[in-house]
N, C-alpha and C positions, 0 to 999 in steps of 0.2 A: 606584434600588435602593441598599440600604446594604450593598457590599461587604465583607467580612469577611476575615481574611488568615488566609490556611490554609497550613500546614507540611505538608511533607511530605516522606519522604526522599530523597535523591539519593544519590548514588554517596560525594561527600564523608562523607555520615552515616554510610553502611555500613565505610568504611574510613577509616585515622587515614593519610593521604598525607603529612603531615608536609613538609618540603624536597623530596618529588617533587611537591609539588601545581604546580606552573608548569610541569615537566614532564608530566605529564599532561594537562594543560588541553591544552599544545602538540598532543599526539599526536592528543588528541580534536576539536580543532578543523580542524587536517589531515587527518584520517580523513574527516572531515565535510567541507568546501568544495572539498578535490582528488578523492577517490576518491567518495564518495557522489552528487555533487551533479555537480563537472566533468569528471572525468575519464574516469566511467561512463557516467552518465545526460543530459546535456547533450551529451555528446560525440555522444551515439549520434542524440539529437534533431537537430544540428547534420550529422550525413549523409544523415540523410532526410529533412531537407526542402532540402539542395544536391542529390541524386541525385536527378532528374526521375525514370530509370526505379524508383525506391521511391515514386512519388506512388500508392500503391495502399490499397484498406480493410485491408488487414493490417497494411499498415507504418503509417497512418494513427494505427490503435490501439494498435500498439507506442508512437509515439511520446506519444499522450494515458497508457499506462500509468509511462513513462519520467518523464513530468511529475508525475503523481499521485504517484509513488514518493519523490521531491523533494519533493513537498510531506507528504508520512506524516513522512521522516524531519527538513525543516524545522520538524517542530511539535511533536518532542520534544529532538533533536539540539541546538539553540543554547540552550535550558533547564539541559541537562545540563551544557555547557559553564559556561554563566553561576555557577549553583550549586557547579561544581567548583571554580571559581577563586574565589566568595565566602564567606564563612566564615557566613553568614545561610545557610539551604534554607528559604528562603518565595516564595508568591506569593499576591497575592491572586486573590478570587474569582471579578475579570474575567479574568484572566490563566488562572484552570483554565478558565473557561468558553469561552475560547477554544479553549484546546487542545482541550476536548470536540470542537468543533464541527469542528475541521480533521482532528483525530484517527478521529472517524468518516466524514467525508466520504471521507478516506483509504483507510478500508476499505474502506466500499462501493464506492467508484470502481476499486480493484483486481479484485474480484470480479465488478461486472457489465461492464469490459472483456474481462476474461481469458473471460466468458460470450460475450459479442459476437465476441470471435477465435475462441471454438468455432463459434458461427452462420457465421461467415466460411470457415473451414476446413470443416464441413459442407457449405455450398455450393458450395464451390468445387470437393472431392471427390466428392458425390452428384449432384451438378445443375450440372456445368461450363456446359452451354451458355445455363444461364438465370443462369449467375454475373455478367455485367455488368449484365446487366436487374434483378436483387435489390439486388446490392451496390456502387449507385451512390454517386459522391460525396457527391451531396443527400441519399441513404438514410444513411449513414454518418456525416454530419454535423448531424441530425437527432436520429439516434441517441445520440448523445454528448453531443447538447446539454439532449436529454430525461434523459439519466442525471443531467446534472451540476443540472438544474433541483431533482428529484427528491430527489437525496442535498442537495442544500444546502436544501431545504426541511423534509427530512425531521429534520433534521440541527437544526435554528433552533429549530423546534417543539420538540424535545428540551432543548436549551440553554435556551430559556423557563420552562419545566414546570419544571426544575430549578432555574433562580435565583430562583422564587417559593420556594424552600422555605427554613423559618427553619431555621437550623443551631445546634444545641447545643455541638457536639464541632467543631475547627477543624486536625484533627491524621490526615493521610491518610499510610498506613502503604504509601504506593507510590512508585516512582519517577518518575508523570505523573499525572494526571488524566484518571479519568472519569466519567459520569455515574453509572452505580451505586456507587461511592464515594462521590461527594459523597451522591448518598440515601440512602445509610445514616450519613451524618454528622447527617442530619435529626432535631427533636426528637422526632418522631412519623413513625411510617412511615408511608407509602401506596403505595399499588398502583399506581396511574396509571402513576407512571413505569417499572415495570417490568414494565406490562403492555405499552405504547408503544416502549418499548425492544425488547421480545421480538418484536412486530409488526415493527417494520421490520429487525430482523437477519432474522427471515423474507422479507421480499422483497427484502431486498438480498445476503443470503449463502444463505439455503438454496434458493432460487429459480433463480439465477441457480446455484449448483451443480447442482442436477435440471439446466439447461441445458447446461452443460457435459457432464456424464454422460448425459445421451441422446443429443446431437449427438455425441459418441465411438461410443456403440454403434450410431448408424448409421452413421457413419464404419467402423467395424471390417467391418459387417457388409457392407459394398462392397467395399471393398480384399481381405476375404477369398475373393472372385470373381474377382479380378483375376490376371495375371501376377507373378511373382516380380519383375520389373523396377517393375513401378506402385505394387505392397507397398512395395518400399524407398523409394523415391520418397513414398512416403503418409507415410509415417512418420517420413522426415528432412524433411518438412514440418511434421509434428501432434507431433513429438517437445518441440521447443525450449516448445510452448504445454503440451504435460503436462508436464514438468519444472517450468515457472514455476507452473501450477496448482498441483501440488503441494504445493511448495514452500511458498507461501502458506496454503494450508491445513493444511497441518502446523501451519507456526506460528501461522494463527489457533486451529486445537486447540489449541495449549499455553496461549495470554494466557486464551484461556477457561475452563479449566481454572485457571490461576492464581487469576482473580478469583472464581472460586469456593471455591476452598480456599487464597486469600491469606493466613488466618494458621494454618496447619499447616504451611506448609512454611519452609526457610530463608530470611531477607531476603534474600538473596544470589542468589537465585533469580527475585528482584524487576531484577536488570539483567539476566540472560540470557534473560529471557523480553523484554523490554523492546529489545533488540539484536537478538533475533528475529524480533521483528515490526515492529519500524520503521527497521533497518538493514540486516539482510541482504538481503530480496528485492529494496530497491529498491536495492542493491549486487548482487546474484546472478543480476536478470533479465535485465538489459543483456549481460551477461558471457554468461548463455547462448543470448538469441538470436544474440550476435557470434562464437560461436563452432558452434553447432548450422544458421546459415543463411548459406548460400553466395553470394548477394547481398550481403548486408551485408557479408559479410569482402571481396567484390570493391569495395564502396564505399567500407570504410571504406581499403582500402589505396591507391585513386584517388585519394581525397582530399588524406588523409597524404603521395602523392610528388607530384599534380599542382597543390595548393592550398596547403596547411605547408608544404613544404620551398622551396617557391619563392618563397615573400615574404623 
């Protein structure tokens, strides 16, 4: 392939940092390797799998969401960095096509976890006593394995399609790459890729949301049978997975939204949405299951005084 080197803006382009740029770079890059990656996300993976009583399919997929999230904000995050502190904002056109490929796997992998903790949570509220027979180990690690086969194939195919296409224009008016940017950097449109594209955000995000949203309305419609005791219980269970849901889908609305109407709104709008969807949740979901689940905060404080403090 004859790689091409495509500009595109960062953070340095939108503002003149002047004598704070080493400053900056510092804050960004600590934000990123303590709080994103170790402090949050790592930390959280590093208790459930020392805590034998969290070897379970919930916590299982907490921890594959903890990693995905690490790897979303790994494949724009040391970009950002890089660009802040060099006075160049280029990369070439292996370097986007990378990020394409980790950048969506990123998503999808969010989405059809957060669907599988719905399946998990559905079973284990509707159909307790067939919950160990469904949501076995081998089932759950099957499951995960098929996701990840799935999005990283889905994912290739896309990155292929896309580096075939000859490029006119070499100047991406964003602060990462994706595949519908570089296609319209094309000399000639086509359809393929955005029909391919729109096919797999269907079965990776609107699918796996149907999933979620009907595994909740049968959830609801159980727990609203129940005792006022089971209610609370149900729901300081299924709470921490709607809040991350959420949350995720908020900010997937916005980046979608953005790349739809990318030049009517201000550049500036091009890092908040950007910090939205590959900083915060995988910065905001650890925090909220560590704080919404009463296991976790009992592991994570055994840990902290029976394993940290005694080395």
């Amino acid at each position: 392939l004859n790689f091409h080197t495509v500009s595109y803006f960062t953070l340095g382009a939108y503002f003149d940092t002047g004598t704070f740029k080493y400053l900056y770079f510092l804050i960004v890059l600590t934000f990123y390797i303590l709080i994103v990656c170790l402090c949050i996300n790592l930390f959280l993976v590093l208790v459930i799998c020392v805590e034998s009583r969290l070897h379970r399919p919930m916590y299982v997929l907490l921890v594959n969401l903890s990693l995905s999230g690490v790897m979303g904000s790994s494949s724009v995050c040391p970009n950002i960095i890089k660009h802040l502190i060099m006075n160049r904002q280029e990369t070439s056109l292996e370097g986007c096509l990378t990020q394409v490929f980790f950048t969506n796997v990123y998503s999808g992998c969010i989405f059809c976890i957060l669907a599988l903790m719905a399946y998990d949570r559905y079973v284990s509220i509707c159909k307790p006593l067939l919950y160990h027979t469904i949501m076995t180990p081998a089932k759950v690690k099957l499951m995960l394995m098929m996701v990840y086969f799935i999005l990283s194939s889905s994912s290739a195919i896309q990155v292929y399609l896309t580096s075939r296409l000859k490029l006119c224009r070499h100047t991406v008016d964003k602060l990462m790459c994706d595949s519908l940017v570089i296609a319209n950097l094309s000399c000639k449109k086509t359809t393929l890729i955005s029909v391919y594209g729109l096919c797999c955000a269907i079965c990776v995000i609107v699918f796996p949301c149907l999933l979620v949203i009907l595994s909740y309305v049968h959830i609801f419609t159980v727990i609203l049978k129940t005792s006022k005791e089971s209610q609370s219980k149900a729901l300081q269970t299924c709470s921490p997975h709607l809040m991350t849901f959420i949350n995720f889908s908020v900010a997937s609305f916005f980046g979608v939204i953005y790349n739809r109407l990318s030049q009517e709104v201000p550049k500036a709008v091009n890092i908040l949405t950007c910090m939205n969807f590959f900083v915060l949740p995988p910065l905001l979901h650890p925090i909220i299951y560590g704080i919404k689940m009463q296991e976790i905060q009992q592991s994570i404080n055994k840990v902290i005084k029976h394993r940290i403090l005694q080395l």
